[in-house]
C-alpha positions, 0 to 999 in steps of 0.5 A: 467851798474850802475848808477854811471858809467852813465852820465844820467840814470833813473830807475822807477819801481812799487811795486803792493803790496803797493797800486801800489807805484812808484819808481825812482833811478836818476842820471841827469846831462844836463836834465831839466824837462818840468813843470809838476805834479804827480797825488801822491805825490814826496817824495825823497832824494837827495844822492849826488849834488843838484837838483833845483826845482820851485814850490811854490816859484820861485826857491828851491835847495834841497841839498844832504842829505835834502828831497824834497817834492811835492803835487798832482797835483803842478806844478814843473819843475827840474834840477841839479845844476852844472857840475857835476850833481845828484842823487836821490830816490823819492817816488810817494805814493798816497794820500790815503797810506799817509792818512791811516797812520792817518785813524782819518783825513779821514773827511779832504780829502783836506786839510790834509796832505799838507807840507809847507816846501818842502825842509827838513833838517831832517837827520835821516828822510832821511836816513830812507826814504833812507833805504826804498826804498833799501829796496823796490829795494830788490824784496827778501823783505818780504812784511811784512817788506816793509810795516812796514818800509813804515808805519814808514817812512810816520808816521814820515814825516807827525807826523813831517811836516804836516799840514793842506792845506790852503784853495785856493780863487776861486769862486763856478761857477769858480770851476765848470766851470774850473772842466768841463773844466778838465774832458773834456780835460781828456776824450778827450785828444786824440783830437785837442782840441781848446781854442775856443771850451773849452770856449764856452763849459763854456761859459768863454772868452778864457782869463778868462779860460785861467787864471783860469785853471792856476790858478786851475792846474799850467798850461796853457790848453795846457799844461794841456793837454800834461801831461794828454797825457802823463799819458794815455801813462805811462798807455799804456807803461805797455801793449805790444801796440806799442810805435808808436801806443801809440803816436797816440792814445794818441794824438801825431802826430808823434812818435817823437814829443811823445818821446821829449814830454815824456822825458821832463815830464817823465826823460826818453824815452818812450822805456827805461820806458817800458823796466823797467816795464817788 
């Protein structure tokens, strides 16, 4: 059945030829997304409705025909706005493809390139970025022409609409405890981790801890957490390991409770993104 038969349907796919490039094709009508984030960014167009997002601001609508832009590691949540649903096609590069276009910025590794505005009206931009990923759809696409048309698009959108990050206002001995925070919760995701024992850990109140990884992340620890469960598990997806195996392995208590979860960051279920990737 093609998307344009089905209320809700989500195909997502990787292209291993281009530095392991992501891809979606959506057509949501009721879904909403759980506050989440992307280790690449999300570069997309939306084809037909309007889709609404927060971000940095509390609400942006992208209408169709505008790109949608969002950074690594910003939180955002998603929905279509109206009865009638949408449709998009987003890009998930990572950092690196974006900064090879501009090999001369590679000594700005964190501030360069970030995107003010998050909602383009830039037509002829977004039928290239729309000719692209049919183009990436297409497995008959000579590699040749899949990076020469990735080249192009990505030279535009940041000659365009780049600039540089600004600089985020957090203490160096916040930073650091907040950066161990991090990297205990991503080594022991599978765990029941408690607030006590993160803070202590740093030697934080639980309040001021909680505060702080808001303010680094976007999210609360917890939340932190799930979505740091949830990329193990995409990870997991792409080997034969069963699904119910994957939810306790990557901390879940159940089957259930890992397939809710993975939908609401993911869009879809466990199962159909696995399929997509065979």
């Amino acid at each position: 059945m093609t998307l344009a038969r089905q209320r809700e349907a989500a195909r997502f796919w990787s292209d291993p030829s281009l530095n392991d490039l992501e891809l979606l094709h959506a057509q949501y009508t009721a879904h909403q997304f759980a506050p989440h984030s992307h280790e690449t960014f999300a570069i997309g167009v939306v084809l037909t409705g309007a889709l609404s997002f927060s971000c940095r601001s509390p609400s942006e609508v992208i209408s169709a025909g505008h790109i949608m832009i969002i950074h690594p590691g910003e939180v955002h949540t998603g929905r279509c706005v109206g009865d009638r649903g949408c449709t998009y096609r987003m890009l998930y590069p990572k950092m690196e493809t974006l900064r090879a276009v501009f090999p001369e910025r590679n000594r700005a590794p964190r501030d360069f390139p970030f995107f003010r505005n998050q909602n383009i009206a830039d037509p002829h931009l977004a039928k290239r970025i729309v000719q692209l990923h049919l183009c990436l759809e297409n497995s008959a696409t000579p590699l040749l022409a899949k990076e020469s048309r990735l080249i192009e698009v990505i030279s535009r959108l940041v000659g365009r609409h780049a600039s540089l990050q600004p600089s985020v206002d957090l203490r160096k001995t916040d930073k650091a405890s907040i950066r161990k925070t991090l990297q205990c919760i991503q080594e022991r995701y599978s765990e029941n981790l408690s607030i006590r024992e993160l803070s202590e850990l740093v030697s934080m109140s639980p309040f001021h801890l909680l505060r702080e990884v808001k303010k680094q992340t976007g999210l609360p620890p917890h939340a932190y957490l799930t979505q740091i469960r949830i990329q193990k598990a995409r990870q997991l997806l792409k080997g034969s390991t069963p699904i119910a195996d994957i939810a306790l392995q990557t901390g879940f208590c159940d089957q259930a409770q890992f397939t809710k979860r993975f939908k609401q960051i993911v869009g879809t279920t466990p199962g159909h993104f696995r399929q997509q990737q065979q």
